[in-house]
VEXDREN-2710 file (C-alpha; in Angstrom, 1 decimal):
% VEXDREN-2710
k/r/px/py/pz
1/UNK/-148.7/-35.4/-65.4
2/UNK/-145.9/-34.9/-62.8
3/UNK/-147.4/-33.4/-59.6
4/UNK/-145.1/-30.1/-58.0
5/UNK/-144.8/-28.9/-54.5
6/UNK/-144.3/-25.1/-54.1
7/UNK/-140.8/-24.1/-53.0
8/UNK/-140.1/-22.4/-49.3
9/UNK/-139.5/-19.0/-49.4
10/UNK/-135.8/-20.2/-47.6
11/UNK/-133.9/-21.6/-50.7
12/UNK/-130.4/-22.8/-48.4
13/UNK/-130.7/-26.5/-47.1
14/UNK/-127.8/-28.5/-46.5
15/UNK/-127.4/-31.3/-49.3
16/UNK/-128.4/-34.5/-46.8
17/UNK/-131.7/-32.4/-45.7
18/UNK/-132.5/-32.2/-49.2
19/UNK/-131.8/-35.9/-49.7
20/UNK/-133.6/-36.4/-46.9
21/UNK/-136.8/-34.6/-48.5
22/UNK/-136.7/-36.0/-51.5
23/UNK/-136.6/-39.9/-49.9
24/UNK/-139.8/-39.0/-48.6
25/UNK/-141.3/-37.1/-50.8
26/UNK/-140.2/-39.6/-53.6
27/UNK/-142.1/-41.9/-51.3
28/UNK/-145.3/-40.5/-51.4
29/UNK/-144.7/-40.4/-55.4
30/UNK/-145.1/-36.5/-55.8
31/UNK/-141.8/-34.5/-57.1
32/UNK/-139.9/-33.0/-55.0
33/UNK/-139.1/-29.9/-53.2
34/UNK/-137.1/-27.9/-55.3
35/UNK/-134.2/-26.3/-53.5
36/UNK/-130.9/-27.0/-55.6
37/UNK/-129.4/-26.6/-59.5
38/UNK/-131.1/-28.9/-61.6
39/UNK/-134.8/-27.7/-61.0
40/UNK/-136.9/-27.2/-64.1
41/UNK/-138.8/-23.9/-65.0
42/UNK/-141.9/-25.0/-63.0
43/UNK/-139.2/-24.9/-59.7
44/UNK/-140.0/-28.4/-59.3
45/UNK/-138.3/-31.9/-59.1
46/UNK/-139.6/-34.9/-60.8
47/UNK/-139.9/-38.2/-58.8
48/UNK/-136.8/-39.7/-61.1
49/UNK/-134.8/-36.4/-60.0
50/UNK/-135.9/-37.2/-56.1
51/UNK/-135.0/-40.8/-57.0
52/UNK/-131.5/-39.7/-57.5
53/UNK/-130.9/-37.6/-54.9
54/UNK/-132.0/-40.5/-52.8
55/UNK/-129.4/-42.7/-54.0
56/UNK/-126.7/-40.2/-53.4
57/UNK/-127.7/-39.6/-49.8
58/UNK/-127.4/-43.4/-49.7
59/UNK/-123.2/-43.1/-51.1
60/UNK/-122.6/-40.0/-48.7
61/UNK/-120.2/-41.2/-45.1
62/UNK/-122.2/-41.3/-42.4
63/UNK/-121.3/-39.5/-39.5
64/UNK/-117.6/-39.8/-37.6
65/UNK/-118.1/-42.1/-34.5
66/UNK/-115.6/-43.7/-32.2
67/UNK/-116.9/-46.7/-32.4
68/UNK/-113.5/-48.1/-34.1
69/UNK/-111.2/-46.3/-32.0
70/UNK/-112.4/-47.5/-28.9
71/UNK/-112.3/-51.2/-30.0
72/UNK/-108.6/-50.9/-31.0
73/UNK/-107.4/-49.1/-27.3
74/UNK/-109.8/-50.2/-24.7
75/UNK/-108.0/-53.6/-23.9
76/UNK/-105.0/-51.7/-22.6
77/UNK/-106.9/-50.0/-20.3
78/UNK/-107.0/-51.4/-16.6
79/UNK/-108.8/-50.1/-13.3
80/UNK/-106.0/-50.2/-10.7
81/UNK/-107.2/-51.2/-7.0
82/UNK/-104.7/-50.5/-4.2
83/UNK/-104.9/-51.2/-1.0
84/UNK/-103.1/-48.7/1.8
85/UNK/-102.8/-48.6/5.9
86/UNK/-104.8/-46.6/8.0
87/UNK/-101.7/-44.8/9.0
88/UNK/-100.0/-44.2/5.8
89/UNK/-103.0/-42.5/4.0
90/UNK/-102.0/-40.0/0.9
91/UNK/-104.6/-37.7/-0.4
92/UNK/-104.2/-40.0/-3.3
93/UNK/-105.9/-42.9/-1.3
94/UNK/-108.9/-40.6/-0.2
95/UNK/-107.7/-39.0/3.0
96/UNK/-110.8/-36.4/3.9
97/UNK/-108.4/-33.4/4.6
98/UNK/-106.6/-33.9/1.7
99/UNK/-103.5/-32.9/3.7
100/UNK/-101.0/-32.8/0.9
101/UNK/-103.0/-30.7/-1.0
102/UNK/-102.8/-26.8/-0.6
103/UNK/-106.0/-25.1/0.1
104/UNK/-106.0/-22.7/-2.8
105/UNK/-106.0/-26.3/-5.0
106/UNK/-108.3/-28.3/-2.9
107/UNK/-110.7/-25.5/-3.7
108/UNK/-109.9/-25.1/-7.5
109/UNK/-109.9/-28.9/-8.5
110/UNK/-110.3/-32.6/-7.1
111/UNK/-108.1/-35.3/-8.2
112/UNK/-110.0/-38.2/-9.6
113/UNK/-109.9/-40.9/-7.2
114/UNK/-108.6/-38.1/-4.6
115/UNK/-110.5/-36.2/-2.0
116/UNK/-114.2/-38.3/-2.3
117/UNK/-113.4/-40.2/-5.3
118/UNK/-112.6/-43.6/-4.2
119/UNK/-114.6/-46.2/-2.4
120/UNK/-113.3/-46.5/1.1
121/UNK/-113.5/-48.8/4.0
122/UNK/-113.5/-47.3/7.1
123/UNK/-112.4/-48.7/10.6
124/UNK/-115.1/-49.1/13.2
125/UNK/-116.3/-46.0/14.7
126/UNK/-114.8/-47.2/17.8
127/UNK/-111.3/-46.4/16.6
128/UNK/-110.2/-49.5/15.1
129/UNK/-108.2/-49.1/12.1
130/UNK/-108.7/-50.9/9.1
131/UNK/-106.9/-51.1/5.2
132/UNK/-108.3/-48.1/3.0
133/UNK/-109.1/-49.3/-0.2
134/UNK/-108.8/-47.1/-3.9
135/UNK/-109.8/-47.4/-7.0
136/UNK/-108.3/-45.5/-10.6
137/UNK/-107.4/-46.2/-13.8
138/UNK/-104.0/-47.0/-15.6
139/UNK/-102.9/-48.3/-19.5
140/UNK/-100.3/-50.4/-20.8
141/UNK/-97.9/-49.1/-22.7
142/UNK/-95.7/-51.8/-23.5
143/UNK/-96.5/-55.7/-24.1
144/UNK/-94.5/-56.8/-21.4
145/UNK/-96.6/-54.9/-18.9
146/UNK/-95.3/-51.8/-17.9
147/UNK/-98.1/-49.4/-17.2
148/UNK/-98.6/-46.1/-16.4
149/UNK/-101.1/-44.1/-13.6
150/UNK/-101.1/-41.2/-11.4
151/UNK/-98.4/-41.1/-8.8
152/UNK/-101.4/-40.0/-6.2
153/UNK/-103.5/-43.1/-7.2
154/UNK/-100.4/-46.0/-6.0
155/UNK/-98.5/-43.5/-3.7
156/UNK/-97.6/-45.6/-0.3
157/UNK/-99.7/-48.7/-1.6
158/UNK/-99.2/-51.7/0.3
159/UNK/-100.2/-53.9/-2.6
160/UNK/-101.6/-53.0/-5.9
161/UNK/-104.0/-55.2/-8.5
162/UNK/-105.0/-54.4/-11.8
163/UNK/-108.1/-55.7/-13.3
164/UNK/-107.6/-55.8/-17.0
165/UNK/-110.6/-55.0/-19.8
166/UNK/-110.6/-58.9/-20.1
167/UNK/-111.8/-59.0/-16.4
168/UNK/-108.4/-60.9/-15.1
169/UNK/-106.6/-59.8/-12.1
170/UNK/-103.1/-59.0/-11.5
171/UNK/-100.9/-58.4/-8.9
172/UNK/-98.6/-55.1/-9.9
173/UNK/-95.4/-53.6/-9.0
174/UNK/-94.6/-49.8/-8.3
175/UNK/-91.5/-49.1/-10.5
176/UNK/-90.7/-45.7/-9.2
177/UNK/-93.3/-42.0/-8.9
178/UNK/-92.8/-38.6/-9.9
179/UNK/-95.1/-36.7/-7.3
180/UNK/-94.4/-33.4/-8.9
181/UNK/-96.0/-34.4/-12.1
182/UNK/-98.1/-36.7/-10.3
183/UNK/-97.3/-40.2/-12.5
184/UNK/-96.2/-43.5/-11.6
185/UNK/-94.8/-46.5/-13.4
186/UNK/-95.9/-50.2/-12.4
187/UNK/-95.2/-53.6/-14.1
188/UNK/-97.7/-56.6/-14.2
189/UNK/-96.1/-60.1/-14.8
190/UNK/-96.6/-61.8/-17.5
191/UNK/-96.7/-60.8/-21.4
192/UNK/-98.4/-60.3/-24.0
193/UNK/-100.6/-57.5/-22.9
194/UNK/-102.1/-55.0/-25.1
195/UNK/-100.7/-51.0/-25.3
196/UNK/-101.3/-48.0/-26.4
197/UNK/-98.6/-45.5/-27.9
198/UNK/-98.1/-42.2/-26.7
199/UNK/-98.9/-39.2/-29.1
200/UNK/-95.5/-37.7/-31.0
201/UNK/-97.4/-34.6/-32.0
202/UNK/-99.5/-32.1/-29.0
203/UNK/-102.9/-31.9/-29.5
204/UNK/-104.2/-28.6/-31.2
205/UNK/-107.0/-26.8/-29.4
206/UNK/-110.4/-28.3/-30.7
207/UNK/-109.1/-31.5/-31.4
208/UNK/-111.5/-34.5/-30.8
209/UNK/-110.2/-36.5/-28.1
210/UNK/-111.6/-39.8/-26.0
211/UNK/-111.5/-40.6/-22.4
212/UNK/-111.2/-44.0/-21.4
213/UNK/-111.4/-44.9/-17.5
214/UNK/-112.5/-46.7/-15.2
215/UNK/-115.3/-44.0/-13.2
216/UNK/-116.8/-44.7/-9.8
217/UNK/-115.1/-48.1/-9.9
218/UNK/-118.2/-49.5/-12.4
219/UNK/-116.1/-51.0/-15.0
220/UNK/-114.1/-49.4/-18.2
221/UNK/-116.3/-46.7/-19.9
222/UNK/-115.7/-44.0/-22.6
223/UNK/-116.8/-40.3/-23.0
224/UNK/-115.6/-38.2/-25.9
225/UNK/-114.8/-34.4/-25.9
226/UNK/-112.7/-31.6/-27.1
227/UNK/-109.2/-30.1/-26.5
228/UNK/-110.1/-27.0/-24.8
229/UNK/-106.8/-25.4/-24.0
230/UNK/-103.0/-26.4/-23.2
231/UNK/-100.9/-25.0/-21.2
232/UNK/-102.8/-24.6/-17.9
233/UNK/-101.4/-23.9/-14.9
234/UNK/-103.9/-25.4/-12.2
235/UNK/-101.3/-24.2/-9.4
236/UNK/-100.3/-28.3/-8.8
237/UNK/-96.6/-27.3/-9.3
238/UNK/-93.5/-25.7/-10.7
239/UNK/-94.3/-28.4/-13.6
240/UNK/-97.7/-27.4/-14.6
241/UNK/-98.6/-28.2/-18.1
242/UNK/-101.5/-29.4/-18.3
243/UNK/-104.3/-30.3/-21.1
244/UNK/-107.8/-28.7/-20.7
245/UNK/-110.0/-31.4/-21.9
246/UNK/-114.3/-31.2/-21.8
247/UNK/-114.3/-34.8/-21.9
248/UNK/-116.9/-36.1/-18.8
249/UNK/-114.4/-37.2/-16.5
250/UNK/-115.1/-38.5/-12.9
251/UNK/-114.3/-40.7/-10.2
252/UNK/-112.1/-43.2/-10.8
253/UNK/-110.7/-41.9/-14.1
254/UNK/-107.3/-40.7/-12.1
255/UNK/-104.8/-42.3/-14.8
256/UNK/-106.8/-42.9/-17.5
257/UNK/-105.8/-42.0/-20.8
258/UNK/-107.2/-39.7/-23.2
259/UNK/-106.9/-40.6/-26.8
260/UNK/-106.5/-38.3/-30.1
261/UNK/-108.7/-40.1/-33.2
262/UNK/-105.3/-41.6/-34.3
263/UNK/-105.9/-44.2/-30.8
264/UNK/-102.1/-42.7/-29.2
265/UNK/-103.0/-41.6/-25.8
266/UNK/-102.1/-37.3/-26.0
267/UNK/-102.7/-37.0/-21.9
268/UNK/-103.0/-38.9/-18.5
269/UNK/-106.0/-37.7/-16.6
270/UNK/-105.2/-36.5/-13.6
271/UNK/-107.5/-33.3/-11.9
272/UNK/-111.4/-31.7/-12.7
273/UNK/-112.7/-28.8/-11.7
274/UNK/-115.2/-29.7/-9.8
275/UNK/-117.5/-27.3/-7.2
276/UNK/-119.8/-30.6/-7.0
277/UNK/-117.3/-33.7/-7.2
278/UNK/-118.9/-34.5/-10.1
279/UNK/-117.7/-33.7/-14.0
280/UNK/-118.3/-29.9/-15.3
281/UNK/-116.7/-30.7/-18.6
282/UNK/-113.5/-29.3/-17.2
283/UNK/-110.6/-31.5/-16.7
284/UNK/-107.2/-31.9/-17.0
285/UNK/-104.5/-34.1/-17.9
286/UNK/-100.8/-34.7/-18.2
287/UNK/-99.4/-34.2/-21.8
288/UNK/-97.5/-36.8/-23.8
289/UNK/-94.5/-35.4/-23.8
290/UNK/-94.0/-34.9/-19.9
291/UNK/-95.2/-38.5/-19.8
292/UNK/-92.7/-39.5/-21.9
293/UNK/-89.8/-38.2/-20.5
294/UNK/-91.0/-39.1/-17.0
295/UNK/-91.5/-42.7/-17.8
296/UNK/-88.8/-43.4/-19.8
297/UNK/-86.5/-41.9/-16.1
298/UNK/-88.6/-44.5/-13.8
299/UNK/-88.1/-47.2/-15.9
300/UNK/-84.3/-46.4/-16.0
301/UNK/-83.9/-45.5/-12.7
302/UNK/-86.9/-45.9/-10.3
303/UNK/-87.0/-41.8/-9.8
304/UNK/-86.7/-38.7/-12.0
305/UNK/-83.7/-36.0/-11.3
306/UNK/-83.9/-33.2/-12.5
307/UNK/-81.7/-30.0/-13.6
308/UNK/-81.4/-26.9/-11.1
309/UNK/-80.1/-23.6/-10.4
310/UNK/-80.6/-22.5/-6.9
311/UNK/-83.2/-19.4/-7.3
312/UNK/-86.6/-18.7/-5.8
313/UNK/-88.2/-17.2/-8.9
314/UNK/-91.6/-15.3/-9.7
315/UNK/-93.7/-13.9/-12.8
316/UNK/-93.0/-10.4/-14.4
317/UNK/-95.5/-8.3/-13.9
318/UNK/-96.0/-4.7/-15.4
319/UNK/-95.4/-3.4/-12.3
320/UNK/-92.5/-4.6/-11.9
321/UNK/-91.2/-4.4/-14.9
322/UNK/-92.2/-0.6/-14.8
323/UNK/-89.9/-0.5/-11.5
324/UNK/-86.8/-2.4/-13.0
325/UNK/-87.3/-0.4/-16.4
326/UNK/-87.8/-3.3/-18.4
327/UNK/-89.2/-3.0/-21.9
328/UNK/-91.1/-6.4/-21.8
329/UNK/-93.4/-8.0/-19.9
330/UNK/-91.4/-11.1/-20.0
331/UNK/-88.9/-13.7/-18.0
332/UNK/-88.6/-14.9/-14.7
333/UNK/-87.3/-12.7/-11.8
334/UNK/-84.7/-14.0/-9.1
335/UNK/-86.3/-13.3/-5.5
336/UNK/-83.5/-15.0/-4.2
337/UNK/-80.5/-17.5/-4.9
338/UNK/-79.7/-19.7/-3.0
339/UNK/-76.1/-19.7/-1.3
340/UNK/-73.7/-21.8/-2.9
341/UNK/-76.0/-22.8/-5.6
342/UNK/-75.2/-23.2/-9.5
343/UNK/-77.3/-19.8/-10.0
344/UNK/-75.2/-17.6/-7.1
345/UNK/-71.9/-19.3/-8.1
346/UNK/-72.9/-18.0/-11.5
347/UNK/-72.7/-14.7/-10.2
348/UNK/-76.7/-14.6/-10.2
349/UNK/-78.3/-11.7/-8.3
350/UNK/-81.7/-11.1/-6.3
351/UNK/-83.6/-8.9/-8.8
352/UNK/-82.2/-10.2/-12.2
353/UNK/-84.5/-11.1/-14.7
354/UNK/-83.7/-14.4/-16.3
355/UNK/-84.9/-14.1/-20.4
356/UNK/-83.5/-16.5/-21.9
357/UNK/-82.4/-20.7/-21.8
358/UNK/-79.3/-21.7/-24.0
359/UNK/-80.9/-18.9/-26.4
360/UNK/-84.7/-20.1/-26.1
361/UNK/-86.7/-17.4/-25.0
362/UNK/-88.1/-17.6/-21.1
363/UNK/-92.3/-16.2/-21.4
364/UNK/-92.4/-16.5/-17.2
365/UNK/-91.3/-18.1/-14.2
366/UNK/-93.5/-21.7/-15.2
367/UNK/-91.6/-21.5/-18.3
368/UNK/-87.9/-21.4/-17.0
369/UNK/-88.7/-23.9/-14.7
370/UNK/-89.9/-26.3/-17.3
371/UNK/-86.6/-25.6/-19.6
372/UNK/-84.3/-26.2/-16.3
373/UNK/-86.2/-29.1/-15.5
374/UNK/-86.4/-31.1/-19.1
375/UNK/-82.4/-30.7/-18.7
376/UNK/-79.9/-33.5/-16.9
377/UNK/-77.9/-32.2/-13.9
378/UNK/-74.1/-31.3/-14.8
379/UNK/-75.3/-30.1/-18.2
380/UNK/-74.3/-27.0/-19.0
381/UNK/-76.2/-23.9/-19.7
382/UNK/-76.1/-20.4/-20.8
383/UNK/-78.3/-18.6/-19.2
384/UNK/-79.1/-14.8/-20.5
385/UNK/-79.7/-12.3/-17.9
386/UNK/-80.9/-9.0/-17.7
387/UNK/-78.9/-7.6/-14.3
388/UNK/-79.4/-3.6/-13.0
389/UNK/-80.6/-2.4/-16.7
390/UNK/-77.6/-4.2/-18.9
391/UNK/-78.3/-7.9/-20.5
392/UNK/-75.4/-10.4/-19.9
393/UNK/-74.7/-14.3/-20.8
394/UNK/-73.8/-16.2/-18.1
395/UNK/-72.7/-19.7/-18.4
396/UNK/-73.1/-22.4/-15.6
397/UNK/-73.3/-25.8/-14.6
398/UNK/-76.8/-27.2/-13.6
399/UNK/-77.0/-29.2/-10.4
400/UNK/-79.3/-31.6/-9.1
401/UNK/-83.3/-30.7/-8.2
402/UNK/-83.4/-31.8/-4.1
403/UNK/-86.2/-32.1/-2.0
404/UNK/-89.1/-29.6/-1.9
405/UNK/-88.5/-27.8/0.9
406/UNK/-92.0/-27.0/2.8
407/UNK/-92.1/-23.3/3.4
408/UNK/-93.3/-22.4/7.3
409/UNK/-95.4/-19.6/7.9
410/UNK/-93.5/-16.6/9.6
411/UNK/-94.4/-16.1/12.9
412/UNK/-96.5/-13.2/14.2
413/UNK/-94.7/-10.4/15.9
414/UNK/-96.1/-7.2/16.9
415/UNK/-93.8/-4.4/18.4
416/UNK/-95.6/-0.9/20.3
417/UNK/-92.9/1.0/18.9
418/UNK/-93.6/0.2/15.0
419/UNK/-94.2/3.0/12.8
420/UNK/-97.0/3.9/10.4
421/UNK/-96.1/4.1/7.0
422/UNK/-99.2/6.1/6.4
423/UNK/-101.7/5.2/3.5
424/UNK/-99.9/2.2/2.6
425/UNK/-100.9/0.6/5.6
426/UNK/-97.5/-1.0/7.1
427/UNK/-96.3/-0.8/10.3
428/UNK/-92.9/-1.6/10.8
429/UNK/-89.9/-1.8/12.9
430/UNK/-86.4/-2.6/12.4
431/UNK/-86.1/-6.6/12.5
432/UNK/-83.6/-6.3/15.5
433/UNK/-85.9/-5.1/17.9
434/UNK/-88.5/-8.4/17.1
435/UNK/-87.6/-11.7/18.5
436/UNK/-86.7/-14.0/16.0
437/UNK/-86.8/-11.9/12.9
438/UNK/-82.9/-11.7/12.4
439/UNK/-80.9/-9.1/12.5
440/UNK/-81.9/-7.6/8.5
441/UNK/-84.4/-5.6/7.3
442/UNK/-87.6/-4.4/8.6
443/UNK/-90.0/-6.0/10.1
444/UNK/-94.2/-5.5/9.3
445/UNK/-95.9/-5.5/12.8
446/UNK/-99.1/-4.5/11.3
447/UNK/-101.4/-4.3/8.2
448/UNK/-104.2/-1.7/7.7
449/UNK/-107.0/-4.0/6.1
450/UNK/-107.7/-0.9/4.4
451/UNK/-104.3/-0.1/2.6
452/UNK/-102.7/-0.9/-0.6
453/UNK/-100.1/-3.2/1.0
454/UNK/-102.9/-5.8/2.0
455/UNK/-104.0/-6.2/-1.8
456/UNK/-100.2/-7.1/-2.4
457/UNK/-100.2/-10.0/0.3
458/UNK/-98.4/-8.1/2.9
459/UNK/-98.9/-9.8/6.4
460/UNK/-97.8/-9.5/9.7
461/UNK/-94.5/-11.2/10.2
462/UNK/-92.9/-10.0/7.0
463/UNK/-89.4/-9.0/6.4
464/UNK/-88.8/-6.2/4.1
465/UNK/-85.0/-6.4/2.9
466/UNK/-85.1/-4.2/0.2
467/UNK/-86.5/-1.2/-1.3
468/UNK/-85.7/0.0/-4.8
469/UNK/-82.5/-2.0/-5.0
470/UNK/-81.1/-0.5/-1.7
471/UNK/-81.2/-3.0/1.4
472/UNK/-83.7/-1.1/4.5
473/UNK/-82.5/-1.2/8.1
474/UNK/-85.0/0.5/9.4
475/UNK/-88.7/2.3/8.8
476/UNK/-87.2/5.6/7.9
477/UNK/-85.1/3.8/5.1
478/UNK/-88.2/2.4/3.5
479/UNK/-90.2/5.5/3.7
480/UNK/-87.4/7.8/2.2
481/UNK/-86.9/5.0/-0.3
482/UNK/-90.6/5.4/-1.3
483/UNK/-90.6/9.2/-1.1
484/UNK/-87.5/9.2/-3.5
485/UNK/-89.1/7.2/-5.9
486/UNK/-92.1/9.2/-6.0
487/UNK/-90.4/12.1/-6.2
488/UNK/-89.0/10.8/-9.8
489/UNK/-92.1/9.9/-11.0
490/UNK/-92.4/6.1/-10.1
491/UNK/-95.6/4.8/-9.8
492/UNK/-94.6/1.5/-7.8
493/UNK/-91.6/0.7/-6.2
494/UNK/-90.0/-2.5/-5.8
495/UNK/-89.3/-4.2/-2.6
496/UNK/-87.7/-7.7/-2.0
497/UNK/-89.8/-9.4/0.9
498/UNK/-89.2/-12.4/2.9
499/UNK/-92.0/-14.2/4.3
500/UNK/-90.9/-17.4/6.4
501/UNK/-88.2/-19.5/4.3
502/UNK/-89.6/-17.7/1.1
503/UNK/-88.0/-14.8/-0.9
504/UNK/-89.8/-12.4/-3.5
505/UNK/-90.2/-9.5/-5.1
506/UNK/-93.5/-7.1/-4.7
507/UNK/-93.9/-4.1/-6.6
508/UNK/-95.8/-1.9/-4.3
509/UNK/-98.2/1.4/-5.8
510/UNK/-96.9/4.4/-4.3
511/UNK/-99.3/6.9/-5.7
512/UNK/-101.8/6.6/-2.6
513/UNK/-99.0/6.7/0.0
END
């Protein structure tokens, strides 16, 4: 007589937890649970029936591992050693201060290898100065031994080695770096070497991918992970682009690659975010594509040029595109163009809104400086433009990105006879009457800590140029400027600010004031 086991009240198991069951029941030589179609009237399973199921667990795939993946790429992975002078340390090559970094991004991410993430060694104490030493990661991506890393990892390396998964050392070469999307190019002699292919296709969010690096210098090692966003904008550059990844990253991984389940490498690692200097399960790294067009330059030409306009731009906000009347929240607004450039020859003005790139629509300021960028200087381009309320096409030709120019902080100038601009909290006087500001606009001699200007990033120093559209000479032209606006029902109003070498636009509430 075939022995039963009451059913659980819950009826929904998966089909391997019923498998599962029935193996051990069947074991034991009672029937089984009963839990699925098939049961008889008695809500039972015989042993035979558990015997079944068994078998069928046995045919089902086990679970998806990585296993195979990781055999096939992790030979074209490399750690990459440098070795740098005490006097021509990068933040790249573990400088403390990171002084190449801004603030705001030392704050909001470490680079892997960067700030405390490479074994040093230090001069004596006695100020003796000795080679710093780094460690990060790097792949091959051809046989003859190109390779690619982070720009910040080989930057000002007086000698570079690669230790391949094989454990060989060679001596590398730095073909050419892009610092402003952080990657590097460099060639090992020889042949023969394993690669990797880069990704044709981006990564969709919640994709699997695998990290493979080179962390704390210990030897290669993988960690596994999901796509968590694209897009990011970590505040590295005008280039951001960046792939949020939950893969454990640390130390060491700068350069690494991070593979889809296909094996082509979708991202470079390059930043974490990282309050401890350890992995949070947020990282980020270059995409594919940049890689790809950055590469295929250095190994061209040593260096990457890129296309350019002339203009200081900034993001649309609502506020501002309540005060210019637009109807979307959208484009990239000219602070200022630059005199003589492609942009101002164009007939370009401070205050148009750029919307569009030979028809492709421009989302922000990021976005029209990636389009620009990804073109060749001397191509041409239509640019469309949205200038004092009326859209126009404007046609140019691009010139050549130059050096970034550092920006210096205005100096600090304070003048007795400045006047209150009330509830704002501005004090100003005409930029005559203050040393060294110039001879336009008006200068801010003071900032209430209290006042709406502060929350904009007003600061002492500041040159207002413009309010609503009409160029300010003195305080009495901004604060009639502000009163007319209110008086029509504006709730900001829009003034064109230059702070040191910079140029932008701030829309400034004028309901307190």
């Amino acid at each position: 007589m075939t022995q039963s086991v009451s059913p659980f009240k819950s009826r929904v198991l998966s089909a391997r937890r019923i498998a599962l069951l029935a193996t051990t029941i069947a074991g034991l030589g009672i029937g089984a649970l009963v839990v699925t179609p098939g049961m008889n009237m008695q809500g039972t399973y015989t042993a035979a029936q558990a015997q079944n199921l068994t078998e069928q667990a046995k045919k089902m795939p086990a679970p998806v591992g990585f296993a195979d993946i990781v055999e096939k790429v992790k030979p074209a992975v490399m750690s990459v050693r440098v070795k740098v002078g005490a006097e021509s340390q990068t933040s790249g090559m573990g400088g403390e201060d990171m002084q190449n970094v801004p603030p705001q991004l030392r704050e909001f991410f470490r680079r892997f290898g960067g700030e405390e993430g490479m074994p040093q060694q230090r001069g004596p104490r006695g100020g003796g100065r000795s080679p710093v030493t780094g460690q990060g990661s790097g792949f091959f991506i051809s046989a003859d031994g190109f390779a690619v890393t982070n720009n910040h990892v080989v930057e000002k390396a007086d000698s570079v080695e690669v230790t391949t998964d094989d454990g060989k050392i060679h001596t590398a070469k730095v073909i050419g770096t892009d610092p402003r999307t952080d990657l590097a190019l460099i060639k090992v002699e020889g042949g023969n070497f394993p690669y990797v292919n880069l990704a044709g296709n981006p990564p969709r969010i919640g994709d699997w991918v695998i990290a493979v690096g080179n962390p704390f210098g210990l030897g290669g090692s993988v960690t596994a992970g999901i796509v968590s966003a694209r897009g990011r904008d970590i505040g590295a550059g005008a280039y951001d682009d960046f792939i949020q990844i939950d893969a454990p990253v640390n130390k060491g991984n700068s350069g690494g690659p991070t593979f889809d389940t296909e094996g082509n490498v979708i991202g470079v690692n390059t930043a974490i975010f990282s309050p401890s200097g350890g992995s949070v399960g947020i990282a980020f790294a270059i995409p594919s594509d940049t890689v790809k067009s950055v590469i295929t330059q250095l190994k061209d030409n040593g260096t990457v040029t890129r296309g350019w306009i002339g203009v200081q731009i900034q993001p649309v906000t609502p506020d501002i595109a309540e005060s210019l009347g637009l109807k979307k929240v959208t484009g990239a607004l000219v602070a200022e163009p630059q005199a003589d450039g492609p942009a101002a020859k164009a007939g370009i003005a401070a205050g148009d809104v750029i919307t569009a790139v030979n028809g492709a629509e421009v989302k922000d300021a990021r976005d029209l400086a990636k389009k620009i960028g990804a073109l060749a200087p001397k191509a041409n381009v239509k640019l469309t433009v949205m200038q004092k309320g009326s859209e126009k096409t404007l046609n140019l030709v691009l010139g050549e990105l130059p050096n970034s120019k550092e920006a210096k902080a205005a100096p600090s100038k304070e003048d007795a006879n400045g006047v209150d601009l009330g509830k704002l909290g501005l004090t100003l006087a005409p930029a005559a009457r203050v040393a060294g500001a110039g001879n336009d606009g008006v200068v801010v001699t003071g900032v209430d800590p209290s006042g709406a200007a502060v929350e904009q990033g007003f600061a002492t120093g500041d040159v207002i140029l413009e309010v609503a559209g009409k160029a300010v000479s003195s305080p009495a032209d901004v604060r009639n400027a502000i009163a007319t606006a209110k008086t029509g029902g504006k709730r900001t109003v829009l003034l064109r600010v230059k702070k040191g070498e910079n140029t932008r636009f701030v829309a400034l509430p004028v309901g307190q004031g």
